[in-house]
ROZARO-612446 format. One record per residue: residue number from 1; residue in one letter; x, y, z of N, C-alpha, C, O in turn. Coordinates in steps of 0.1 Angstrom, whole numbers. Layout:
BEGIN
   resi   resn     n_X     n_Y     n_Z    ca_X    ca_Y    ca_Z     c_X     c_Y     c_Z     o_X     o_Y     o_Z
    NUM      a       X       Y       Z       X       Y       Z       X       Y       Z       X       Y       Z
...
! end
This chain:
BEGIN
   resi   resn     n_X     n_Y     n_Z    ca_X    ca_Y    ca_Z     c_X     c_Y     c_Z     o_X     o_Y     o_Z
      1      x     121     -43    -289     129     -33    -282     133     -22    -292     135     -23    -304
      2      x     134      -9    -283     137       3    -296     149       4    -295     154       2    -284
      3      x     158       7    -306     168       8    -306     173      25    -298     185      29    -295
      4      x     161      31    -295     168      45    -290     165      41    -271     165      50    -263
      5      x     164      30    -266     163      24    -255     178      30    -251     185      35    -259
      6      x     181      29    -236     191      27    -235     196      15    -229     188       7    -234
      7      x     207       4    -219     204      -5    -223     199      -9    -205     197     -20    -201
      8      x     198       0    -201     190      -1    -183     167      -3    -186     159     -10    -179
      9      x     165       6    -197     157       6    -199     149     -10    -204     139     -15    -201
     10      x     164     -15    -215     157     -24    -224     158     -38    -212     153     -49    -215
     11      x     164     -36    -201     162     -44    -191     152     -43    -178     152     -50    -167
     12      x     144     -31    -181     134     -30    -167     124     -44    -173     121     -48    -184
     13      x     120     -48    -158     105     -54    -159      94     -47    -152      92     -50    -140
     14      x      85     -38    -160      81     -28    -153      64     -34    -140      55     -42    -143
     15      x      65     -30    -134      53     -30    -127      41     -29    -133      39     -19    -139
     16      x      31     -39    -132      18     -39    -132       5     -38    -128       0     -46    -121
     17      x       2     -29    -130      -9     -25    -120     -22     -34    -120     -21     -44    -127
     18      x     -36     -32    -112     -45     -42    -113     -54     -37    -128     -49     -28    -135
     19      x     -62     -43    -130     -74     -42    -143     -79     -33    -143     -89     -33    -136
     20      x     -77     -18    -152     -90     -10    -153     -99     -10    -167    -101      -1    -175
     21      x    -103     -23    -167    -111     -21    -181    -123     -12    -184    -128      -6    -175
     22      x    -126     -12    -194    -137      -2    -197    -145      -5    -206    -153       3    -213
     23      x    -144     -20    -207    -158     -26    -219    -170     -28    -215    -180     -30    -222
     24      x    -170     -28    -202    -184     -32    -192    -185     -27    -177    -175     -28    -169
     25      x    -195     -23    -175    -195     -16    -160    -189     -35    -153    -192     -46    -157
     26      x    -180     -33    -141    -176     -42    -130    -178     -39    -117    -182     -29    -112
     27      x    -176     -50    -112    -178     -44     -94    -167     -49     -96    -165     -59    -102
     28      x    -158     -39     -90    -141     -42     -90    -139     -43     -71    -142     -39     -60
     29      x    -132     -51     -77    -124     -60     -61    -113     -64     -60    -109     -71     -51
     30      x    -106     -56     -76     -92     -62     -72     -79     -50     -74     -67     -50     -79
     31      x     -88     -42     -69     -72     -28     -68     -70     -23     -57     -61     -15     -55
     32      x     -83     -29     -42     -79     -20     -32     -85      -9     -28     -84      -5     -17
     33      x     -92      -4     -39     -97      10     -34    -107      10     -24    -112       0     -19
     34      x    -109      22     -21    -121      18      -7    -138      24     -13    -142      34     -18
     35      x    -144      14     -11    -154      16     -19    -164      31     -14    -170      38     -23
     36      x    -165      33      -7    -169      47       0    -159      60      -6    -148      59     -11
     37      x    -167      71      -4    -165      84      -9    -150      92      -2    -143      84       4
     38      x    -148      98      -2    -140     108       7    -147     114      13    -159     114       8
     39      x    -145     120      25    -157     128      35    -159     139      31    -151     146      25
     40      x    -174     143      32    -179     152      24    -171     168      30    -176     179      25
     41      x    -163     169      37    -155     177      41    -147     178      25    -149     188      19
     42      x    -140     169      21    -133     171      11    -142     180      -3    -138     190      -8
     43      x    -156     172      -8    -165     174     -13    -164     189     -11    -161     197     -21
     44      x    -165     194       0    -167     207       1    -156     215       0    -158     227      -2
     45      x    -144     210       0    -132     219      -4    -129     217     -18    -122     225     -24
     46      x    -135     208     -22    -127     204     -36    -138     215     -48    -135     217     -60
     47      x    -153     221     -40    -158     226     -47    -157     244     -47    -160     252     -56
     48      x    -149     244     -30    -145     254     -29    -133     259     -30    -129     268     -22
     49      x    -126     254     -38    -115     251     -43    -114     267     -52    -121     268     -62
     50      x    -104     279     -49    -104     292     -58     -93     285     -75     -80     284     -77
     51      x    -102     284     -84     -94     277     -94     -80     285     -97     -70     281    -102
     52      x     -84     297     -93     -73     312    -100     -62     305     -93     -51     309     -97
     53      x     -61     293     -84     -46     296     -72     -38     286     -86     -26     285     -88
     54      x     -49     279     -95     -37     271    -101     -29     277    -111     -22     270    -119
     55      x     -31     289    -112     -16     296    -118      -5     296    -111       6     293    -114
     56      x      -9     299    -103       8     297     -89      12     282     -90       5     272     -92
     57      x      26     284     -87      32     271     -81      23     268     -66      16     276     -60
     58      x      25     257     -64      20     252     -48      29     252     -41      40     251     -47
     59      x      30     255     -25      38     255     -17      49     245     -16      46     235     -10
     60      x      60     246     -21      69     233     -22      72     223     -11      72     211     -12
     61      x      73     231      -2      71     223      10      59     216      17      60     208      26
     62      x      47     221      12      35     215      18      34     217      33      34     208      41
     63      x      33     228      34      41     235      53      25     230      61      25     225      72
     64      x      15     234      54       4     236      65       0     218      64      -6     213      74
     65      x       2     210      53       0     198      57       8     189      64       8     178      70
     66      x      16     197      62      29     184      67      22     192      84      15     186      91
     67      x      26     201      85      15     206     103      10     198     107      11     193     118
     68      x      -2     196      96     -13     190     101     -12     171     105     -19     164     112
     69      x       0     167      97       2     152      99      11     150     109      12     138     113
     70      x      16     157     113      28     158     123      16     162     136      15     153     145
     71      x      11     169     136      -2     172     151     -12     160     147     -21     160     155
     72      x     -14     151     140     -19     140     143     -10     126     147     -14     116     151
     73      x       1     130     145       9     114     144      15     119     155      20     109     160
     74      x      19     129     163      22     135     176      44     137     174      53     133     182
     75      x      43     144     161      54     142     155      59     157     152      49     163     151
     76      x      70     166     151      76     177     147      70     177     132      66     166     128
     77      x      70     186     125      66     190     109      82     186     100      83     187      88
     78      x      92     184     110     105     182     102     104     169      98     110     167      88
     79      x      96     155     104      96     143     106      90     137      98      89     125      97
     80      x      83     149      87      73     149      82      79     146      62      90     150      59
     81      x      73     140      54      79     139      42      66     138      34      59     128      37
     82      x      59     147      22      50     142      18      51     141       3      57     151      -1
     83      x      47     132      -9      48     131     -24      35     126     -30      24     124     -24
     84      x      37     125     -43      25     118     -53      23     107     -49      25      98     -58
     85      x      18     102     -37      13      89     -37      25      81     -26      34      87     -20
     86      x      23      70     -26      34      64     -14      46      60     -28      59      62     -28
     87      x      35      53     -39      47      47     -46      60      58     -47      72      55     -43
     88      x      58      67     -51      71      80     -51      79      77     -43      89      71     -45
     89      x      73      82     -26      81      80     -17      90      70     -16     101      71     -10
     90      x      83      57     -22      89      45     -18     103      47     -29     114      44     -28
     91      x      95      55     -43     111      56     -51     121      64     -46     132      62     -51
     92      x     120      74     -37     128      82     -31     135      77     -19     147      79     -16
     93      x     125      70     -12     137      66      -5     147      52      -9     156      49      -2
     94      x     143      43     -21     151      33     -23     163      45     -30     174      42     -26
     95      x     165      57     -37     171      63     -40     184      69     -30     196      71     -32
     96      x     173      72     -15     180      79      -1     188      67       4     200      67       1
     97      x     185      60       8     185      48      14     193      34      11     201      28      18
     98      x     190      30       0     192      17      -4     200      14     -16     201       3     -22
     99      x     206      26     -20     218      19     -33     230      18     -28     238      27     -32
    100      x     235       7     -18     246       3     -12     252      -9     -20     245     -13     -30
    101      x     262     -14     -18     274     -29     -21     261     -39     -19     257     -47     -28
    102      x     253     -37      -3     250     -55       0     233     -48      -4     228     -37      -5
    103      x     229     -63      -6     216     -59      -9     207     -58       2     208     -61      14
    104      x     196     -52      -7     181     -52       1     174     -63      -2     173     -70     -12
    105      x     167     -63      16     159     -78      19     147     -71      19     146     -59      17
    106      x     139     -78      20     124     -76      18     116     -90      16     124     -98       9
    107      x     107     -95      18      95    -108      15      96    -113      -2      95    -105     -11
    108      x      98    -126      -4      96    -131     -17      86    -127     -18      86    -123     -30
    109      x      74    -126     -13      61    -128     -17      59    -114     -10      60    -113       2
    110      x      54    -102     -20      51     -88      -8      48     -78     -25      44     -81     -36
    111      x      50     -69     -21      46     -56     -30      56     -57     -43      68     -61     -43
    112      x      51     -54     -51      56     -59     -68      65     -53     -70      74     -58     -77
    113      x      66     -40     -65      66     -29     -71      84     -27     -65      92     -20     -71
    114      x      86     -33     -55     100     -34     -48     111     -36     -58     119     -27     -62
    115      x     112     -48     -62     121     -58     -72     117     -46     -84     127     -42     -90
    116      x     105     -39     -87     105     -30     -98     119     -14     -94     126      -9    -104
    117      x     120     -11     -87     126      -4     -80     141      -5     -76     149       4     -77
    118      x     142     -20     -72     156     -26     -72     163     -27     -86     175     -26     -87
    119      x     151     -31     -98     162     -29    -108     165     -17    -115     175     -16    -122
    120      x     151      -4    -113     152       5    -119     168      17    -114     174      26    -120
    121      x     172      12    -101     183      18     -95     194       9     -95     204      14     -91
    122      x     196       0     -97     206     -10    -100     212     -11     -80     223     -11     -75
    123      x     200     -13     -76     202     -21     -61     199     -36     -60     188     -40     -60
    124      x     211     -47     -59     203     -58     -58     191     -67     -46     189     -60     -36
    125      x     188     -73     -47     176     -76     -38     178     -91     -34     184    -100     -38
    126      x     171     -87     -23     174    -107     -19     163    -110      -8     162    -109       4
    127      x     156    -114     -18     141    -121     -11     137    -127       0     137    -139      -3
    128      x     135    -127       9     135    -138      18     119    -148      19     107    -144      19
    129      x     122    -160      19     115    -164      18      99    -161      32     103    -153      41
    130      x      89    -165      33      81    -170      40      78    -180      49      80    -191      45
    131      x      72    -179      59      77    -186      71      63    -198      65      63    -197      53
    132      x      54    -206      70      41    -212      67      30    -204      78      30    -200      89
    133      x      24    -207      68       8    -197      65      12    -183      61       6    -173      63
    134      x      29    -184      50      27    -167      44      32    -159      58      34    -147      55
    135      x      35    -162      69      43    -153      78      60    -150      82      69    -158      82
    136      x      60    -137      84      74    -132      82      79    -131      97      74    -126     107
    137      x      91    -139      96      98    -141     106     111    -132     107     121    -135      99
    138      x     111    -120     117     117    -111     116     135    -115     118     144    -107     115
    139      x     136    -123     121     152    -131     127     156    -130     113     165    -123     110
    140      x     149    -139     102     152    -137      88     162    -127      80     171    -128      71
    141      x     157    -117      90     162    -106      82     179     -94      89     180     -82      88
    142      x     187    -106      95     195    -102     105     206    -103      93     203    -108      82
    143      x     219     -98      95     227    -100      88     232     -84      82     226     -73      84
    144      x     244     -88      74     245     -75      63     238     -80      56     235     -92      53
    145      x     232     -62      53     227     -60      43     219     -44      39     214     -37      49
    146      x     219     -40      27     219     -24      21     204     -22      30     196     -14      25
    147      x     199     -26      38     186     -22      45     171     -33      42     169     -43      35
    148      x     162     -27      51     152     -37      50     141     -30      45     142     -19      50
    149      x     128     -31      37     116     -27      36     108     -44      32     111     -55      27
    150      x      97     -37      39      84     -48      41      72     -39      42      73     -28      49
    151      x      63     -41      38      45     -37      39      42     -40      52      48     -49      57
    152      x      35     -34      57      25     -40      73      17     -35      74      19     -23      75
    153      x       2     -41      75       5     -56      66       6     -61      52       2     -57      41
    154      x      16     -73      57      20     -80      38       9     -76      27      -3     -74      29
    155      x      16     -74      15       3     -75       4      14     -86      -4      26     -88      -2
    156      x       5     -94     -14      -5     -93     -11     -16    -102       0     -28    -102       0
    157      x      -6    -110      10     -11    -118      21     -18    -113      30     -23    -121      37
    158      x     -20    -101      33     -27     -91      47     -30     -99      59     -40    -102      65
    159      x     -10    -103      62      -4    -108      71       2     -98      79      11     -92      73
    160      x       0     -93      91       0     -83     103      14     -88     109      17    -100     111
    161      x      24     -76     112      33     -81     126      31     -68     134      28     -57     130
    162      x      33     -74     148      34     -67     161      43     -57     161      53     -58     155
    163      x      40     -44     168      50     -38     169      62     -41     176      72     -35     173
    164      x      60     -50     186      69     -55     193      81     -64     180      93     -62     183
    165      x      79     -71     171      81     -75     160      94     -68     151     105     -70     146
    166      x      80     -54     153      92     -44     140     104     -37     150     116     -35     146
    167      x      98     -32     166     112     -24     167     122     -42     174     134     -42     179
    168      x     114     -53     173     129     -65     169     140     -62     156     152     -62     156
    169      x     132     -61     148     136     -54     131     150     -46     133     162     -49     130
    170      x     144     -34     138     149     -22     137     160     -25     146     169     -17     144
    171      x     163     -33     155     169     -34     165     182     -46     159     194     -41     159
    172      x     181     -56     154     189     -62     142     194     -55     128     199     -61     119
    173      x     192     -45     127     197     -35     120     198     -21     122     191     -13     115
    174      x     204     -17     131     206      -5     137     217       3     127     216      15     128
    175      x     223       0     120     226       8     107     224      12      97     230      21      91
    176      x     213       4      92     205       5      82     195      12      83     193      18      94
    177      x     187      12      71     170      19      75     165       4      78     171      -7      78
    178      x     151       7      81     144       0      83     128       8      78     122      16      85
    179      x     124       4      64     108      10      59      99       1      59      97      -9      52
    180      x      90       8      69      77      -2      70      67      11      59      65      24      60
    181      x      61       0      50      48       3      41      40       2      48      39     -10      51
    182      x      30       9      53      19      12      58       6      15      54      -3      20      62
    183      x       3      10      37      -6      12      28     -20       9      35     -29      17      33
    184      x     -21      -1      44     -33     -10      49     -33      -7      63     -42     -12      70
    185      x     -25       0      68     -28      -1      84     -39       4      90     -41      -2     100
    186      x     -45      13      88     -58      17      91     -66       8      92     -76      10      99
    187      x     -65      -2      87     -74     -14      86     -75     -26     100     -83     -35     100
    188      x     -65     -24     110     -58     -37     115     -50     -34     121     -44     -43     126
    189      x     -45     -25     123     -28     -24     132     -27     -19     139     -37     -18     146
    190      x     -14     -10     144     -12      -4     150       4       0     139      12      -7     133
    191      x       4      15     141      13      25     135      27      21     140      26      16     152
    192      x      40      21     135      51      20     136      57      33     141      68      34     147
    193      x      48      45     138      53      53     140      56      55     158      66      61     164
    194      x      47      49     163      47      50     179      64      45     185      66      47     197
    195      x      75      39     175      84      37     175      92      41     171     100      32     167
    196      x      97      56     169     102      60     156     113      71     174     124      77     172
    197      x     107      70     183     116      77     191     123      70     195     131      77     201
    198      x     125      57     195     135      43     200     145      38     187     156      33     190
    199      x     141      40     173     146      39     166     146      50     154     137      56     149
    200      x     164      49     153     164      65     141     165      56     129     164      62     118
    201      x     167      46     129     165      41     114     155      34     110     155      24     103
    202      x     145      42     115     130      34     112     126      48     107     127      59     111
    203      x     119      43      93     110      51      85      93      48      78      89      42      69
    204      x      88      55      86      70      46      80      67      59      68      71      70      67
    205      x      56      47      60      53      47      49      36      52      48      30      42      49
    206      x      30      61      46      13      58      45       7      62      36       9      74      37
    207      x      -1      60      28     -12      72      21     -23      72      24     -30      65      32
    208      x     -26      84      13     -39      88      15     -52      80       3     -63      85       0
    209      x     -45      66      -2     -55      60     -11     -63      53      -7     -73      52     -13
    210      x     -62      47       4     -70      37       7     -77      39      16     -88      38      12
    211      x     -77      41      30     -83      43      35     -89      57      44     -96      57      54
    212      x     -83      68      34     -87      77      32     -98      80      19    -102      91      19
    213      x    -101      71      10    -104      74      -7    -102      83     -11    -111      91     -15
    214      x     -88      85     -12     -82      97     -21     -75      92     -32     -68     101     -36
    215      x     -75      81     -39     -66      77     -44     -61      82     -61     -51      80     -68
    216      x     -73      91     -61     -70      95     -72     -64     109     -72     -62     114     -84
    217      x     -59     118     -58     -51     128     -61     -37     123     -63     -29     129     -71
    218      x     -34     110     -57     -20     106     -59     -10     113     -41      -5     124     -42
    219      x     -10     109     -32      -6     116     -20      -3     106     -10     -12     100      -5
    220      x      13     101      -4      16      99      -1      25     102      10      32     112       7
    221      x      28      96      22      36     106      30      43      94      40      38      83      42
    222      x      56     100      45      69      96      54      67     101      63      62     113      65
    223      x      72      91      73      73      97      89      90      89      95      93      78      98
    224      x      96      99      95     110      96     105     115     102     110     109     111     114
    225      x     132     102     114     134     111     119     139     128     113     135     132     102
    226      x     145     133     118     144     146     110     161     142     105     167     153     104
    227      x     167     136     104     184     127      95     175     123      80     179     127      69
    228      x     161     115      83     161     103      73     151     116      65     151     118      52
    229      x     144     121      72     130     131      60     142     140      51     144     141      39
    230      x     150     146      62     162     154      49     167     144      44     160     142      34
    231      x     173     139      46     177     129      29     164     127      17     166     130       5
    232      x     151     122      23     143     123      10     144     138       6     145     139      -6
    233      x     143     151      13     139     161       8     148     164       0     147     171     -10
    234      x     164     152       6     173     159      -6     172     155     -20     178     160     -30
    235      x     164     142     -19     160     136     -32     152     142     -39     153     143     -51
    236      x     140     148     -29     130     154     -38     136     165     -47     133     167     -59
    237      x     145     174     -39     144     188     -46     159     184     -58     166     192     -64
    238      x     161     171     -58     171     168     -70     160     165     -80     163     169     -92
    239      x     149     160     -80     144     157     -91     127     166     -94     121     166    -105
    240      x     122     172     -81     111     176     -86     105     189     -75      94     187     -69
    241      x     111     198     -72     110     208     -62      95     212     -60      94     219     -49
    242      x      88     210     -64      72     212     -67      63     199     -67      54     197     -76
    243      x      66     191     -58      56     178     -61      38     174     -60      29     167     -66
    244      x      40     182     -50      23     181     -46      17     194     -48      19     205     -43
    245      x       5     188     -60       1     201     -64     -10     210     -53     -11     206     -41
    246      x     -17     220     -57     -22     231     -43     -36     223     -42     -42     222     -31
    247      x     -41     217     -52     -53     209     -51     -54     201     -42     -62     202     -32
    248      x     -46     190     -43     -42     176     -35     -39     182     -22     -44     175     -13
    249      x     -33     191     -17     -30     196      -6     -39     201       3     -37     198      15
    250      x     -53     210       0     -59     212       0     -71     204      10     -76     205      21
    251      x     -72     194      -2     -84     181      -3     -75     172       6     -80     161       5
    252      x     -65     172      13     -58     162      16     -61     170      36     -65     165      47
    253      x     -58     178      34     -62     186      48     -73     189      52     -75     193      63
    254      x     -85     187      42     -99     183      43    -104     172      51    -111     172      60
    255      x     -96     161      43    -101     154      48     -95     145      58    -100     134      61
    256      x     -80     153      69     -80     154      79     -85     159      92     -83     156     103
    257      x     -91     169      86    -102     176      96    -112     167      99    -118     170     110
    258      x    -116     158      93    -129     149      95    -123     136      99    -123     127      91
    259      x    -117     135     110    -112     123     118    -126     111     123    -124      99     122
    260      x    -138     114     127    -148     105     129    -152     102     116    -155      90     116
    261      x    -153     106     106    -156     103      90    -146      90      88    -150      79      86
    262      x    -134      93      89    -121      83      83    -123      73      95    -121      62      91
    263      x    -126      73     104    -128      61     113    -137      53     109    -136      41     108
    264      x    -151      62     108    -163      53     107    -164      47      94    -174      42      91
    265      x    -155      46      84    -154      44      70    -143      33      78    -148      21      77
    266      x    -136      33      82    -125      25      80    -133      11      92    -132      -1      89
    267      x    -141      16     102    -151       2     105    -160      -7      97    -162     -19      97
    268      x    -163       6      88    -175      -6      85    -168     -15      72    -171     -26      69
    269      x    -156      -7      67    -148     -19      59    -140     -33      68    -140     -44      63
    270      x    -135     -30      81    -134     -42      86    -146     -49      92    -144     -59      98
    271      x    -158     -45      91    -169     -53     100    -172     -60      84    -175     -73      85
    272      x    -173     -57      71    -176     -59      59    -167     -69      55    -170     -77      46
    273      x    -159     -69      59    -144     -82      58    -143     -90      68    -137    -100      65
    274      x    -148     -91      84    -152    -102      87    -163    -112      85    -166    -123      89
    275      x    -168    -104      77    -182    -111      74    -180    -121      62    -185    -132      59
    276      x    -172    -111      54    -171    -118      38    -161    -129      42    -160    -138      34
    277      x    -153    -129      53    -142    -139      53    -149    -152      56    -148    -162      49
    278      x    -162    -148      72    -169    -160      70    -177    -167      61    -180    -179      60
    279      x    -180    -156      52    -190    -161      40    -179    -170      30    -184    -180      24
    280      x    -165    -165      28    -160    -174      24    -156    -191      30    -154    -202      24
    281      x    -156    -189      37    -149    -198      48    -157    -210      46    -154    -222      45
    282      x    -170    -204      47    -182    -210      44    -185    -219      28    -191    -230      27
    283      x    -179    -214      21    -179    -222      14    -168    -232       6    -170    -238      -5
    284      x    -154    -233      13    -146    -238      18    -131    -231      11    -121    -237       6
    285      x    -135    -215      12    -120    -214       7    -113    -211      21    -119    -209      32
    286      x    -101    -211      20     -92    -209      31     -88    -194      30     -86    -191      18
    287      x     -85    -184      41     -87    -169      43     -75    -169      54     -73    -173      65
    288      x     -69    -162      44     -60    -160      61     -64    -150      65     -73    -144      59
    289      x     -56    -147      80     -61    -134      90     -55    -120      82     -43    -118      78
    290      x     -68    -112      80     -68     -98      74     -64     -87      82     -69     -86      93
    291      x     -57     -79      80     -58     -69      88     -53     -55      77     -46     -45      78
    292      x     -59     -61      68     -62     -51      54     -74     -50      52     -83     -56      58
    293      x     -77     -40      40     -86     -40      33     -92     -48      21    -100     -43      14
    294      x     -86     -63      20     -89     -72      14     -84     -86      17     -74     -86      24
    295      x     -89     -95      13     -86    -107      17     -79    -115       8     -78    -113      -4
    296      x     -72    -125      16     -62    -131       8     -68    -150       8     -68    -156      19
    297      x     -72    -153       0     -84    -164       4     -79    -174     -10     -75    -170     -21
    298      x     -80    -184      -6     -74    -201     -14     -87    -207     -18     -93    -212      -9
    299      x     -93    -207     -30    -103    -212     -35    -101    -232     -34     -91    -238     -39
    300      x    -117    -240     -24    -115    -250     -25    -112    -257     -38    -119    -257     -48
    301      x     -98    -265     -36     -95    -271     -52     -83    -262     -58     -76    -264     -67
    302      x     -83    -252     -50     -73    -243     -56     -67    -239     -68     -56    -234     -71
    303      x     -83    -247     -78     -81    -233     -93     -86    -220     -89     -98    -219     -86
    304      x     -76    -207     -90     -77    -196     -90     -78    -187     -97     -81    -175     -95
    305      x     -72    -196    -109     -73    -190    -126     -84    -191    -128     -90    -180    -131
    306      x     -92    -202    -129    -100    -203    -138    -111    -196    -128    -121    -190    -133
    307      x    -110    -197    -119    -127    -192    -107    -122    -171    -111    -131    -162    -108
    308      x    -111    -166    -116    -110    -150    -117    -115    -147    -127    -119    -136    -129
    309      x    -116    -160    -140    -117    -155    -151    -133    -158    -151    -140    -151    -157
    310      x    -139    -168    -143    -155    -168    -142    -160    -157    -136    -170    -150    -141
    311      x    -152    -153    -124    -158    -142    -117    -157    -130    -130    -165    -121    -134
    312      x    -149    -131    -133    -145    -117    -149    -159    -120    -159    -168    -113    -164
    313      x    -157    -129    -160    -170    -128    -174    -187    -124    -168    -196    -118    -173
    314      x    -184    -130    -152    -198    -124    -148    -199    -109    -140    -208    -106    -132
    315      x    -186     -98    -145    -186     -88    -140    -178     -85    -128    -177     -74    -122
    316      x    -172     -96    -126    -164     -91    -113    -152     -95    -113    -148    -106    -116
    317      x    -144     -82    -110    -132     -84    -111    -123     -85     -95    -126     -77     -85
    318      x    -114     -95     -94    -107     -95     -81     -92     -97     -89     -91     -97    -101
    319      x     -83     -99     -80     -72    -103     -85     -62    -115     -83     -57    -119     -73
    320      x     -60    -121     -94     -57    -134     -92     -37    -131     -99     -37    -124    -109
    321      x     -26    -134     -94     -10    -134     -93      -7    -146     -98      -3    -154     -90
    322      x      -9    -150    -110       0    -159    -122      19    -163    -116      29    -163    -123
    323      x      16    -164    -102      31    -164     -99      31    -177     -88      21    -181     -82
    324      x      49    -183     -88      44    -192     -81      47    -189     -67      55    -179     -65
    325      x      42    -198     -55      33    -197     -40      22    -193     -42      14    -199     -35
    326      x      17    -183     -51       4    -177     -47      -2    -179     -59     -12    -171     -60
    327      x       0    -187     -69     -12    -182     -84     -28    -197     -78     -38    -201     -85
    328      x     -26    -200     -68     -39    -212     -62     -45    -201     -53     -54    -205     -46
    329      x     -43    -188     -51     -49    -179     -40     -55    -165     -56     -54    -162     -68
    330      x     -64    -159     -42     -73    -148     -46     -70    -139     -39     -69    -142     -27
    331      x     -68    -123     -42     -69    -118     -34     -83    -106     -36     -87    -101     -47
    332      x     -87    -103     -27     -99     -98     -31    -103     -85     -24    -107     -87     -13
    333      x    -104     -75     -27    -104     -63     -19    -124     -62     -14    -135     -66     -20
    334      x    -122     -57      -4    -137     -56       8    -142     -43      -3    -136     -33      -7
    335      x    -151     -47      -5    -163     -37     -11    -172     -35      -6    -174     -45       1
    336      x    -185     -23      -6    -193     -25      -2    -201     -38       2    -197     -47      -4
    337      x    -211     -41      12    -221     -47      18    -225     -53       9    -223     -64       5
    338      x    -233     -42       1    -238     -47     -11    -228     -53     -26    -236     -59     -34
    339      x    -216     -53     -30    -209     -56     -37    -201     -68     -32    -195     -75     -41
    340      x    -200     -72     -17    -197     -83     -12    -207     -93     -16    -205    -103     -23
    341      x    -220     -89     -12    -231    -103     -17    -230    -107     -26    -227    -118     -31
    342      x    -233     -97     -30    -231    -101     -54    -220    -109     -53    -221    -119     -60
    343      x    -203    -106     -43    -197    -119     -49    -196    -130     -44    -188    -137     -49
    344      x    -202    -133     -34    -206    -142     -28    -221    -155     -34    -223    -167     -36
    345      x    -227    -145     -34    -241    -157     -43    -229    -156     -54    -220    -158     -47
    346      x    -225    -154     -67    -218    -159     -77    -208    -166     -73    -206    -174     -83
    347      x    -200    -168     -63    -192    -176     -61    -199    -188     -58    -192    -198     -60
    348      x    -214    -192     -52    -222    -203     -45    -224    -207     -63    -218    -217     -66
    349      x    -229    -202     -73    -231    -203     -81    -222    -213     -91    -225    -224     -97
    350      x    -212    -205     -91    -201    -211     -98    -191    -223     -94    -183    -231     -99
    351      x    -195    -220     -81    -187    -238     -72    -195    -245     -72    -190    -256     -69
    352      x    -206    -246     -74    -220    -250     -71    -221    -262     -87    -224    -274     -88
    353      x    -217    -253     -98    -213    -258    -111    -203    -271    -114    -203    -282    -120
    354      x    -194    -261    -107    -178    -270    -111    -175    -282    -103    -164    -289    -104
    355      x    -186    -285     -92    -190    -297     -82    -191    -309     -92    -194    -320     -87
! end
């Protein structure tokens, strides 16, 4: 520890992200990303992109996208909240939201990055456990308490609830917020937002990394009511009045214009994940129901360590959670057709061995 720490810092446990190594080309399967391009709509903006604009500041408000997300989600532009990525948002609003007396609930087993969050603001947290098979039972979460967030669907379980479910949620806490993460929904769901006129303390969560493949502008966006988007805006403009630069803005309304592009990308990743679930299934790991972009799958025998670090030495990386409930599970993000087989015959390979 440094001594010029202060003593909040010398107590974070910071967040981990997945593997980006760089000693060997990988077929990577364990961060999520969506293995397809951005639509060549973007391609084309990003090359017709006037470089001169990046002497200017960018529109602080992001007026013509936040437009454009608000006439897709069938929402006002006030309802609208957009940042660097979701993770931001998510720090803004535990900032708006969630630094009360009683703590925040959320899934023992869910996004890392929460409990990272809860300590960096000195909010405490109170886990709730999981129902069996990894499902969240909304009753759970009834009581005081400083508000609720959860993923939908779970990561890393890409365990789905009904909408009928969440405005149950929202409806057992009508004082609080209520933030659904929406990282994976494109994949499996159905939007929370279709709920946001029955409940004012519901806030959805989405970006543009995954199933957009934008993940590398960093772009992130909120949908609630026009009470809950002013409170983040009042966070944003306390810490960063200029968030999203004119690039990302740009390429991000690109590649809303190409609505059959983002569909037909987002099919063939779930027709690509039913397949791979059966191909696992097939060789006897256990898969729960996906309604993400990767699977959450229990290797027969349930070493999970040692089958990530085989899959690693033979080039492939997925992600294996050194924690306990889940360090006997894999989670493994849908890659190409062709990047599925490859891990598939190596998995027949390597169980094939350890028989």
């Amino acid at each position: 520890m440094s001594r010029f720490w202060t003593p909040l810092v010398q107590r974070l446990d910071p967040y981990v992200p997945g593997e980006q190594p760089q000693d060997q080309p990988y077929i990577k399967l364990n961060t999520n990303e969506n293995p397809y391009p951005p639509s060549p709509k973007v391609a084309k903006a990003l090359r017709d992109f006037d470089a001169g604009r990046l002497r200017l500041y960018p529109d602080p408000e992001s007026g013509r996208l936040r437009q454009a997300l608000a006439e897709r989600h069938g929402v006002h532009p006030r309802q609208v909240f957009v940042g660097n990525g979701s993770d931001e948002v998510l720090a803004h609003s535990f900032q708006a939201f969630f630094q009360r007396p009683q703590p925040l609930l959320f899934p023992e087993i869910s996004y890392s990055f929460y409990p990272v969050y809860c300590q960096l603001y000195g909010i405490e947290a109170r886990r709730i456990p999981l129902r069996e098979g990894f499902g969240i039972a909304v009753e759970d979460y009834s009581g005081d308490c400083g508000g609720v967030i959860l993923p939908n669907p779970n990561a890393p379980t890409s365990r789905l609830l009904s909408l009928d479910d969440i405005a149950r949620l929202c409806a057992l806490q009508p004082d609080r917020v209520v933030v659904i993460d929406e990282a994976y929904i494109d994949f499996g769901g159905d939007s929370a937002v279709a709920l946001l006129d029955r409940h004012p303390n519901l806030l959805v969560i989405q970006t543009f990394s995954k199933s957009r493949s934008l993940a590398g502008i960093r772009l992130g966006l909120a949908i609630g009511s026009e009470t809950l988007i002013e409170g983040l805006q009042r966070v944003k403009n306390s810490f960063n009045s200029y968030p999203v630069d004119a690039l990302a803005q740009a390429l991000a309304l690109a590649s809303l214009e190409d609505e059959d592009y983002f569909r037909g990308t987002c099919r063939r990743i779930v027709d690509t994940r039913e397949r791979s679930r059966e191909a696992l299934q097939a060789l006897g790991f256990e898969v729960l129901p996906s309604a993400a972009n990767f699977l959450f799958a229990r290797p027969p025998g349930g070493k999970a360590g040692a089958l990530y670090r085989a899959l690693k030495r033979a080039g492939i990386l997925v992600r294996w959670f050194d924690s306990p409930g889940i360090d006997d599970w894999l989670r493994i993000t849908v890659g190409t057709d062709e990047e599925m087989t490859q891990l598939i015959s190596r998995l027949e390979k390597t169980l094939s061995v350890a028989k």
